[in-house]
N, C-alpha and C positions, 0 to 999 in steps of 0.2 A: 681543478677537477680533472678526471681521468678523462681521455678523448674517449675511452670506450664506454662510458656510463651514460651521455646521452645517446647511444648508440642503445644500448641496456635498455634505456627509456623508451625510446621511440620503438621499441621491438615489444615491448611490453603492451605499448599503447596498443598496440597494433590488432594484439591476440583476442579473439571474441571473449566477450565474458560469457561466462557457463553459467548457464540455470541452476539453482539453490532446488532441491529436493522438493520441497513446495511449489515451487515454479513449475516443475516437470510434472507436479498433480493435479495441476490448477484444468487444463482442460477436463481431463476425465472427471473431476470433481463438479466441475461447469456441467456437466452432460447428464450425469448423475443425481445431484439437486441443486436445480438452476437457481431455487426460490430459495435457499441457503445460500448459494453463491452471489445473487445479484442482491441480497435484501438493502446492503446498503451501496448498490451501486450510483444513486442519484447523488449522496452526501460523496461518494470519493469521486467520483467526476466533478463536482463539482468546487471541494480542493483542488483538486488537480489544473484545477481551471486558475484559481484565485492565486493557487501557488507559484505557477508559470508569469505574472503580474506582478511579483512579490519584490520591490524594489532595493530591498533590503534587509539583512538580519536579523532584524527586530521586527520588520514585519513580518517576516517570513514564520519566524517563534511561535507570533502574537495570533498567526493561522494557524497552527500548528494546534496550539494551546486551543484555538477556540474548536476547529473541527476535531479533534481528540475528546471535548466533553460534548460536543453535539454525538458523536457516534457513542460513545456512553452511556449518554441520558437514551438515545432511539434503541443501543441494545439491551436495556433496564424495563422499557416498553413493553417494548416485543417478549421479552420474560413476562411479563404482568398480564399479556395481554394470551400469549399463546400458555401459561401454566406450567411452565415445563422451564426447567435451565438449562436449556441446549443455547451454548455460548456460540455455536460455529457460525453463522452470521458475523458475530463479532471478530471472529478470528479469519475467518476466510475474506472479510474485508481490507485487512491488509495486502491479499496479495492479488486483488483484483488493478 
């Protein structure tokens, strides 16, 4: 190995990660319509929860797999229930 490539590394490690375009929308989106932005904030906190527990790869998946159709079946709901296929709940739940 080159001596200058864990050097590379460690320089790399270093440097802040930069916000994704969506990341940098997510406040103002948040302020804008909270009841869009939080709809599914109880089910991602509470991955977030199970996730950080997650002992292993397969469990980790097997989380993944189950909160991915729980958020599904609650944004299929909320369609049925508000009339309308405004998907953003669904989508802005990713970047909460």
């Amino acid at each position: 190995m080159s001596p200058s490539l864990p050097l590379l590394l460690a320089a790399a490690l270093a440097l802040p990660a930069r916000a994704t375009v969506e990341e940098e929308r997510l406040p103002r989106a948040a302020a804008a319509m909270p009841a869009v932005i939080d709809a599914f904030a109880g089910l991602v906190g509470d991955f977030g929860h199970d996730w950080s527990k997650a002992r292993d790869a397969r469990e980790a998946q097997a989380l993944a797999r189950e909160y991915g159709r729980r958020l599904w079946l609650g944004a299929k709901a909320g369609i049925r229930q508000r009339g309308d296929f405004d998907d953003r709940p669904l989508y802005w739940a990713g970047w909460r």
